[in-house]
N, C-alpha and C positions, 0 to 999 in steps of 0.2 A: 504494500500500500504506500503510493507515495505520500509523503509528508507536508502538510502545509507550512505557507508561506508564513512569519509570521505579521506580516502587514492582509492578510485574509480577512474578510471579515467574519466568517466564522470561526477561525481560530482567535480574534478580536475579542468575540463577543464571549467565548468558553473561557477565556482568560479571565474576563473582570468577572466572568459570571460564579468563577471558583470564590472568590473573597467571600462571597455571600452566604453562606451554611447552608444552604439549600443544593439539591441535584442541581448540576449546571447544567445538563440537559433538558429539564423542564421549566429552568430559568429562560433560554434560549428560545423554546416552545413558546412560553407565556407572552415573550416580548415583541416575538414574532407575527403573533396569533391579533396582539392586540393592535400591532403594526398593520396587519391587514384588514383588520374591522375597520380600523380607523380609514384606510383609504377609500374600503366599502361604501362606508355611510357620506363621506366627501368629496369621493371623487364620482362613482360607478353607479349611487342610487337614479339615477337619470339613463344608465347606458340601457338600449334596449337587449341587449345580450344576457347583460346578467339580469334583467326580469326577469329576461326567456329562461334562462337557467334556474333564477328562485322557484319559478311556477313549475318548472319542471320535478324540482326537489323538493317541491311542495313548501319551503323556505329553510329554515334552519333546523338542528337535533334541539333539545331541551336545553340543553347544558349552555350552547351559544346563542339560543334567542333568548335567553335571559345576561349572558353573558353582555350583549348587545342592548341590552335593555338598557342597565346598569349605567351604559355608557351616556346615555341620556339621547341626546338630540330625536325630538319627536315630530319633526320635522321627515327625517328620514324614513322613520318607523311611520310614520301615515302613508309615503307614497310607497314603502316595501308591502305595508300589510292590505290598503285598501286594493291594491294591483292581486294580493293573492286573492282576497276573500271572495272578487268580482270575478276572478279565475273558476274559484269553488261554487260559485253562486251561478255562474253557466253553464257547471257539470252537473249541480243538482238539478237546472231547469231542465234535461234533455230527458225524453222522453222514456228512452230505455234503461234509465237511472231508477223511475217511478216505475217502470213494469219491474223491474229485479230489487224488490225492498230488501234484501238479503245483500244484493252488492256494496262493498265501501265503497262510496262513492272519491274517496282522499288517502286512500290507499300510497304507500309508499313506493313508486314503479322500479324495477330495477336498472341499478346506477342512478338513483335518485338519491343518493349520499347527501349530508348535509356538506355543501362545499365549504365551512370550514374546517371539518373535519377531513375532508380529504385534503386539504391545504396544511391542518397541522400533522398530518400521515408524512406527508411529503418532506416537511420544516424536518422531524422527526429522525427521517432516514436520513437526510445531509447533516445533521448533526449528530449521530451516533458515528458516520463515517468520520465526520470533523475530527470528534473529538478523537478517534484510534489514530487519523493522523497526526495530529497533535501532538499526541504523547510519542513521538519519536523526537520531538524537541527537548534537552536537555532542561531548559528555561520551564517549561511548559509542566514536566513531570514533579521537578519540584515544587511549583507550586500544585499542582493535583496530590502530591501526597500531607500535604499539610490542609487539605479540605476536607470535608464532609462526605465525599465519595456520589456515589450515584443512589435514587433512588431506586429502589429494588427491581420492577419494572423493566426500568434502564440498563441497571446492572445486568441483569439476563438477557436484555439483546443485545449488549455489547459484547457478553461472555461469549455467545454462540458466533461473533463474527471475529473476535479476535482471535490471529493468525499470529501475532509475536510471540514469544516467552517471557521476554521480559517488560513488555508491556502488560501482558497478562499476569505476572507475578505481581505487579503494581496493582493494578486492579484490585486483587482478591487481598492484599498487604494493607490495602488504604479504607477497604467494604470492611475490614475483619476488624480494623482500629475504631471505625466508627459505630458499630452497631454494639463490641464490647462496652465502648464508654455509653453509648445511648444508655443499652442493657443495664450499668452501675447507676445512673443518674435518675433510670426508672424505679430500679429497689429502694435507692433514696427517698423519691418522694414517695414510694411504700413506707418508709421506714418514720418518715418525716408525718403521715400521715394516722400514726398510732399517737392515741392520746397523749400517751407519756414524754411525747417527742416534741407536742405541738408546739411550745416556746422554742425552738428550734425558728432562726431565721430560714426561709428561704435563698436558695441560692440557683446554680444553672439549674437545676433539675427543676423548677419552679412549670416549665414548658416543655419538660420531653414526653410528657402523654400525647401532646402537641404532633412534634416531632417525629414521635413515632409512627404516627397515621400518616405522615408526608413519607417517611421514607420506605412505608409498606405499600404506598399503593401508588405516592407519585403526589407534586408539588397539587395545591391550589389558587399560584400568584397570578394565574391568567383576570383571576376576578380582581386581585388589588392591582394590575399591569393596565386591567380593560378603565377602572376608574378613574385613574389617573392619568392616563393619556389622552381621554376626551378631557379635564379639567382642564391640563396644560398648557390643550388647544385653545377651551376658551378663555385663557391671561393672555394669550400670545393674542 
């Protein structure tokens, strides 16, 4: 595999994304994801292609038309949602809809993906490649072993595509350091959670019940990523 440059912007974005305790893989994902909503709602809600596309996908999964939500501008969301409903609303008039009471009429057709779900599939695979290229940089590894490692998720499609040795011995060196300390920080706030303890200050373990649901199933910054990037918009 070759190696990234390190002026790339996805090895860029892996780099500052390690600082942050979080999997830099679904750091990258969330920043990405909300990079594109945001160009969605500003640039595209007008194209007629991606109508043609929302109607086709019947609009967004759960996860991203609330994610979208969040972001505000309802401006957008009138011209994305009144374009579906008017969609849905000439499927139900047509005749052989009313003779088949049994048929869904909004049924999800196949390859009717939510497109940002297939957009974060995509972000997903050039960043789990990224980051295996990456770590053939001397710079790069270093800082990757003093992080938080990958969410678990991540961890497993990276395990199954790495071909190094000793990128792979990093990997499972840096997964093994992080989920031991998680593991100790947890018993803690067990320990800290027995009466007899309770004048006990808190300390890090205060947020690894937290943490540990991020790093079992995978980040949820797309929601605080999707917030703050329409706010920023509207100071600028």
């Amino acid at each position: 595999m070759k190696a990234l440059k390190q002026n790339d912007v996805i090895y860029y974005n892996l780099y500052q994304a390690l600082s942050n305790h979080v999997c830099p893989v679904c750091q990258c994902i969330a920043e990405a994801t909300g990079r594109f909503l945001d160009n969605l709602m500003y640039e595209f809600v007008n194209d007629l292609r991606t109508r043609d596309r929302l109607r086709e996908t019947k609009g967004f999964c759960r996860e991203h038309s609330w994610a979208l939500q969040r972001m505000g501008d309802p401006l957008g969301h009138s011209i994305i949602y009144a374009d579906l409903i008017d969609s849905f609303l000439s499927t139900l008039d047509k005749k052989e809809v009313v003779a088949k009471r049994r048929k869904i009429p909004f049924a999800m057709s196949k390859g009717g993906e939510c497109p940002v779900c297939l957009e974060e599939e995509e972000m997903e695979n050039r960043y789990i490649y990224g980051l295996l290229a990456s770590l053939k940089h001397e710079d790069f590894r270093e800082k990757y072993r003093s992080s938080v490692g990958l969410c678990l998720p991540h961890f497993n499609l990276v395990s199954r595509q790495v071909s190094d040795k000793e990128v792979e011995a990093l990997l499972h060196e840096v997964e093994i350091n992080s989920l031991s300390k998680l593991s100790a920080e947890l018993k803690e706030f067990i320990r800290k959670s027995d009466y007899r303890y309770a004048r006990e200050l808190p300390g890090e373990e205060r947020d690894a019940w937290i943490r540990a649901v991020e790093l079992w199933v995978g980040s949820l910054d797309l929601k605080k990523q999707s917030q703050s990037s329409f706010k920023n918009k509207e100071k600028s």
